[in-house]
N, CA, C and O of each residue as an XYZ file, in Angstrom:
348
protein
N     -36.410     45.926     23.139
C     -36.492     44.987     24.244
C     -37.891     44.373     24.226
O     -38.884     45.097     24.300
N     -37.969     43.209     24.140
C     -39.336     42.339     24.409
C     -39.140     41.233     25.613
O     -38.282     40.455     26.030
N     -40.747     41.746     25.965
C     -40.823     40.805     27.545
C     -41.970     39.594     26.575
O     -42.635     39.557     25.540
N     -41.737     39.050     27.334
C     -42.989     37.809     27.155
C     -44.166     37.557     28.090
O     -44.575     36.397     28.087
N     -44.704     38.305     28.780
C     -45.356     38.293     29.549
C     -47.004     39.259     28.958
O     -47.027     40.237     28.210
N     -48.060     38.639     29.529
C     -48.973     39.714     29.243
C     -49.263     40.692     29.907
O     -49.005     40.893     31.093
N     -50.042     41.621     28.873
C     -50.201     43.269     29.153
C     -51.426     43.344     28.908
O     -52.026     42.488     28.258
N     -52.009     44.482     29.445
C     -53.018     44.994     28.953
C     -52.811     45.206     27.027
O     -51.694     45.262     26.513
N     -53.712     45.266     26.469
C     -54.051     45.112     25.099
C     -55.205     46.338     24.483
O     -56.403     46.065     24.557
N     -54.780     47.640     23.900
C     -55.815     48.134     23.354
C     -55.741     47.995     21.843
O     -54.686     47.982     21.209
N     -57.272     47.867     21.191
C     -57.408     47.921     20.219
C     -57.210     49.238     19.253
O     -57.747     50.333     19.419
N     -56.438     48.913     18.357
C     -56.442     50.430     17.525
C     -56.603     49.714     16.233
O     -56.188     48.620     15.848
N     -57.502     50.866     15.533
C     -58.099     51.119     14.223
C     -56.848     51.278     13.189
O     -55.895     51.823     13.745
N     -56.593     50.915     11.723
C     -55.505     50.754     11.357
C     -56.169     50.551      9.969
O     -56.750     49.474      9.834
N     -56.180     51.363      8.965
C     -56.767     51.494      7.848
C     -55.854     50.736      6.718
O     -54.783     51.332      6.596
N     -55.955     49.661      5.905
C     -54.897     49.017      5.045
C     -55.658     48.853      3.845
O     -56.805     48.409      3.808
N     -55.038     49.193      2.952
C     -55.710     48.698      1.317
C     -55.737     47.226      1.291
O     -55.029     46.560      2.046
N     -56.495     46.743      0.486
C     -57.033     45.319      0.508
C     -55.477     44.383     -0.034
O     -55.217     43.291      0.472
N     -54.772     44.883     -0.871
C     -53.994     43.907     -1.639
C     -52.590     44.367     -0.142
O     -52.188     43.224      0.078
N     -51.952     45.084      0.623
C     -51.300     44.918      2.002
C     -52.222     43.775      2.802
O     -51.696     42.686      3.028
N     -53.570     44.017      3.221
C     -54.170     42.884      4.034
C     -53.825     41.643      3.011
O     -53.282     40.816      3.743
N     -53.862     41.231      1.987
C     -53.488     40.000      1.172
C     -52.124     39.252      1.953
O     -51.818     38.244      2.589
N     -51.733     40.129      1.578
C     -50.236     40.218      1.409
C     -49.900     40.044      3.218
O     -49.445     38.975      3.625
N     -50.087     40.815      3.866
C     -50.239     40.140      5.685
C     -50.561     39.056      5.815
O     -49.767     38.181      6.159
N     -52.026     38.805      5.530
C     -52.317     36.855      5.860
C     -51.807     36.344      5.763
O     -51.483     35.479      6.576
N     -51.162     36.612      4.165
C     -50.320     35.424      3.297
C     -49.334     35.086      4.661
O     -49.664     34.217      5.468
N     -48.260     35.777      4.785
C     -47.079     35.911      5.851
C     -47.319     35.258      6.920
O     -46.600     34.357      7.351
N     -48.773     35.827      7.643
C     -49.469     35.406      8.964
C     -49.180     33.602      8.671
O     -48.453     32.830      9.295
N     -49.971     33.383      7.611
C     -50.432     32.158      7.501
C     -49.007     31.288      7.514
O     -48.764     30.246      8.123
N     -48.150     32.074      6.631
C     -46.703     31.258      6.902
C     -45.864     31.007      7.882
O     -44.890     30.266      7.746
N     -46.204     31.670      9.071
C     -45.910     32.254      9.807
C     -46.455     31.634     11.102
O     -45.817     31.693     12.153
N     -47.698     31.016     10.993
C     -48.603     30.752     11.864
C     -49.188     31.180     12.702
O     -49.656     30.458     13.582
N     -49.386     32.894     12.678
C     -49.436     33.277     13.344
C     -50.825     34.504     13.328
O     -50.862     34.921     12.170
N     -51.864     35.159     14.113
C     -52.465     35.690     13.344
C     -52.170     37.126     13.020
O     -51.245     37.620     13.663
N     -52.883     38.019     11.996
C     -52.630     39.041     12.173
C     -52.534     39.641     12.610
O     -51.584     40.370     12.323
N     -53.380     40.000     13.758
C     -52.673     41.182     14.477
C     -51.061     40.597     15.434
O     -50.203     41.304     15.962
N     -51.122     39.501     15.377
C     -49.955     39.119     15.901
C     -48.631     39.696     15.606
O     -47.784     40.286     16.275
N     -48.775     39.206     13.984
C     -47.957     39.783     12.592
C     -47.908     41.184     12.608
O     -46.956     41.738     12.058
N     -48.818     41.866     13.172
C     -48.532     43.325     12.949
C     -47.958     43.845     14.365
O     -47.229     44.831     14.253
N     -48.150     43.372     15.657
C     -47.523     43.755     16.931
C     -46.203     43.508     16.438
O     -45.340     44.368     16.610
N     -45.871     42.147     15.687
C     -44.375     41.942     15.867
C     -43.833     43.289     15.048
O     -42.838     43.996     15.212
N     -44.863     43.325     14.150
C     -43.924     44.642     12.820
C     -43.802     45.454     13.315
O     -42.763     46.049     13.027
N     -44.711     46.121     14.412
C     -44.401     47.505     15.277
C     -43.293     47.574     16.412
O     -42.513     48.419     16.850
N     -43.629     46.238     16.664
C     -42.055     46.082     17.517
C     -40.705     46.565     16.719
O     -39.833     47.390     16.994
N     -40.938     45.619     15.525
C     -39.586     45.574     15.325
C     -39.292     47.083     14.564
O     -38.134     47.379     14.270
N     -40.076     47.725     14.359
C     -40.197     49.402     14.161
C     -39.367     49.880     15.186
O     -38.179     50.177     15.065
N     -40.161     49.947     16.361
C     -39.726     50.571     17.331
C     -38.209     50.420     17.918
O     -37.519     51.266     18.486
N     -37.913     49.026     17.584
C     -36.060     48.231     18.447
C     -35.829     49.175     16.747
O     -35.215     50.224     16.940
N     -36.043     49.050     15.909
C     -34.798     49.705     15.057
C     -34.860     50.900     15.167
O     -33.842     51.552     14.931
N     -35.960     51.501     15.523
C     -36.010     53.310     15.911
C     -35.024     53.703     16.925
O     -34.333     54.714     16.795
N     -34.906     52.415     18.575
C     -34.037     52.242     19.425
C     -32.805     52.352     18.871
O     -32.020     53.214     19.266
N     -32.588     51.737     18.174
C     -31.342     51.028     17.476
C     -30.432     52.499     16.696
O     -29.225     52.738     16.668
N     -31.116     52.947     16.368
C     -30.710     54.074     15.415
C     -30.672     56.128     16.211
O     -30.480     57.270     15.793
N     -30.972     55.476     17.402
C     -30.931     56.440     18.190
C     -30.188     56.305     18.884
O     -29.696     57.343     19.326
N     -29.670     55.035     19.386
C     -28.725     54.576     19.743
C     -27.259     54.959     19.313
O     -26.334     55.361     20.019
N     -27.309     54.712     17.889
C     -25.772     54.430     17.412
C     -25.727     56.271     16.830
O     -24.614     56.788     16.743
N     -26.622     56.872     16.575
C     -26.369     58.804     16.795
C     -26.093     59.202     18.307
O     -25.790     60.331     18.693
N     -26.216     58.333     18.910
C     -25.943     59.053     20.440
C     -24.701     58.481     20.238
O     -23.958     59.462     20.208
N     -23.986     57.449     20.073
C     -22.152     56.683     19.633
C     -21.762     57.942     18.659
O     -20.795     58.612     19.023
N     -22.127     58.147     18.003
C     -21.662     58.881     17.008
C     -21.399     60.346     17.368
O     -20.543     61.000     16.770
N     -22.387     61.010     18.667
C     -22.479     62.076     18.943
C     -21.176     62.573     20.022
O     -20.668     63.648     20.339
N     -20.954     61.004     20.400
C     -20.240     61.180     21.468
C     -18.810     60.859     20.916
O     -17.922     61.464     21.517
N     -18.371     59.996     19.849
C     -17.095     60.116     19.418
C     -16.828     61.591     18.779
O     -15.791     62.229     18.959
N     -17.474     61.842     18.329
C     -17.631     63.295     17.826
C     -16.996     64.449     18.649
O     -16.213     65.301     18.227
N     -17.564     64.288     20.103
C     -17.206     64.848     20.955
C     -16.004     64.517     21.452
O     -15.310     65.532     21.498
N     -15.355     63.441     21.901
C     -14.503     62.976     22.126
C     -13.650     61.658     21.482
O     -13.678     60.469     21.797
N     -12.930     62.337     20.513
C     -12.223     61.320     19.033
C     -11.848     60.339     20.201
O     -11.773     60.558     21.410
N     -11.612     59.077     19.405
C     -10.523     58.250     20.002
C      -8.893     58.313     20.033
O      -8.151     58.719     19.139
N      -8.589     57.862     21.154
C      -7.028     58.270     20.563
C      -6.483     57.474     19.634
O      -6.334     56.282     19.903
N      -6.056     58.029     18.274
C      -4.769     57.601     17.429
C      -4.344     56.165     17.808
O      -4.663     55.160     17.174
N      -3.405     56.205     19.186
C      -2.522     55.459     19.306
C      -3.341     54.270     19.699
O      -2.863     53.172     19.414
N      -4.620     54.314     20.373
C      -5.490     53.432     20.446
C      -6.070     52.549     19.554
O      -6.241     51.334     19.655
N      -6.346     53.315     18.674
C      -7.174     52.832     17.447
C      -5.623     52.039     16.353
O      -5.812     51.055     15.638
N      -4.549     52.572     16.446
C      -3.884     51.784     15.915
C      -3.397     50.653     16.873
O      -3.558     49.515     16.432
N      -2.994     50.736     17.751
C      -2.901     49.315     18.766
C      -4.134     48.587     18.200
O      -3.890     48.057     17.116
N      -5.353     48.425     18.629
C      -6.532     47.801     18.050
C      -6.295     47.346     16.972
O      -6.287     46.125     16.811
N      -5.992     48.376     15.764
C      -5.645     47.361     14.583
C      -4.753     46.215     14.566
O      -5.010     45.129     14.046
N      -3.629     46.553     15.205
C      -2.710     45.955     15.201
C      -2.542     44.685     15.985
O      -1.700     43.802     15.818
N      -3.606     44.771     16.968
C      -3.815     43.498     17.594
C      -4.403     42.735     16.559
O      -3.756     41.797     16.093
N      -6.014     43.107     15.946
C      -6.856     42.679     15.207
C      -5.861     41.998     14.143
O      -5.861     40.782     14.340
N      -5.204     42.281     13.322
C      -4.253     41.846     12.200
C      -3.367     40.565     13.030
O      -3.259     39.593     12.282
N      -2.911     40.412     13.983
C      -2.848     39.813     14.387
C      -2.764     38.546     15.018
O      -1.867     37.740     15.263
N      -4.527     38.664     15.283
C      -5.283     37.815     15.881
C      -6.164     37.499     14.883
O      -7.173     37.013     15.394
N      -6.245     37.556     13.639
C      -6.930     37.666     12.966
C      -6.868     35.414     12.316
O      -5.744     34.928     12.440
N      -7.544     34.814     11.977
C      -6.883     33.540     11.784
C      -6.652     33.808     10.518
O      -7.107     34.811      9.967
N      -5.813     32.805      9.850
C      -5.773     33.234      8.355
C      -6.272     32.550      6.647
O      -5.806     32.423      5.515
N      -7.360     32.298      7.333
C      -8.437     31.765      6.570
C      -8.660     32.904      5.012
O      -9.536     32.655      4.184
C-alpha cells in the first residue's frame, strides 16, 4: 500500500559497490528520478511483494484447512467454459 503524502524521512547508511551505484543512476536517470528516490521505490516494492506473498500462504493455509467443495469448484468450471468467448 502507498500513500502519497509526506512523512517524516530518516536517513540510513546503505553500503553499495561502485558498479550497483552505476547501474542505479543509470535507471534513476531514465527514470527521472533521483536515487534515493529509486531506492525508496525498490524497498517499497520489496516490502508489497513480501505483503503479497504472505498474503497468498495465509490463502493457501486456509484452503488447506478448509478444501473447497467439489461440487463448487466444478460448477465454476463449468460456468467458466461457458462463458468463456471463443476466441
Amino acid at each position: 500500500m502507498v500513500y502519497h503524502m509526506v512523512m517524516a524521512r530518516r536517513e540510513v547508511l546503505v553500503q553499495l559497490d561502485d558498479e550497483l551505484v552505476t547501474k542505479l543512476d543509470a535507471v534513476a536517470r531514465t527514470r527521472g528520478v533521483s536515487r534515493s528516490e529509486l531506492l525508496r521505490r525498490g524497498a517499497l516494492a520489496v516490502l508489497e511483494a513480501d505483503d503479497l506473498t504472505a498474503a497468498d500462504a495465509a490463502l493457501q493455509r486456509a484452503y488447506r484447512q478448509q478444501p473447497q467443495d467439489p461440487l463448487l469448484v466444478h460448477a465454476a468450471q463449468r460456468m467458466a467454459a461457458e462463458t468463456t468467448p471463443p476466441w
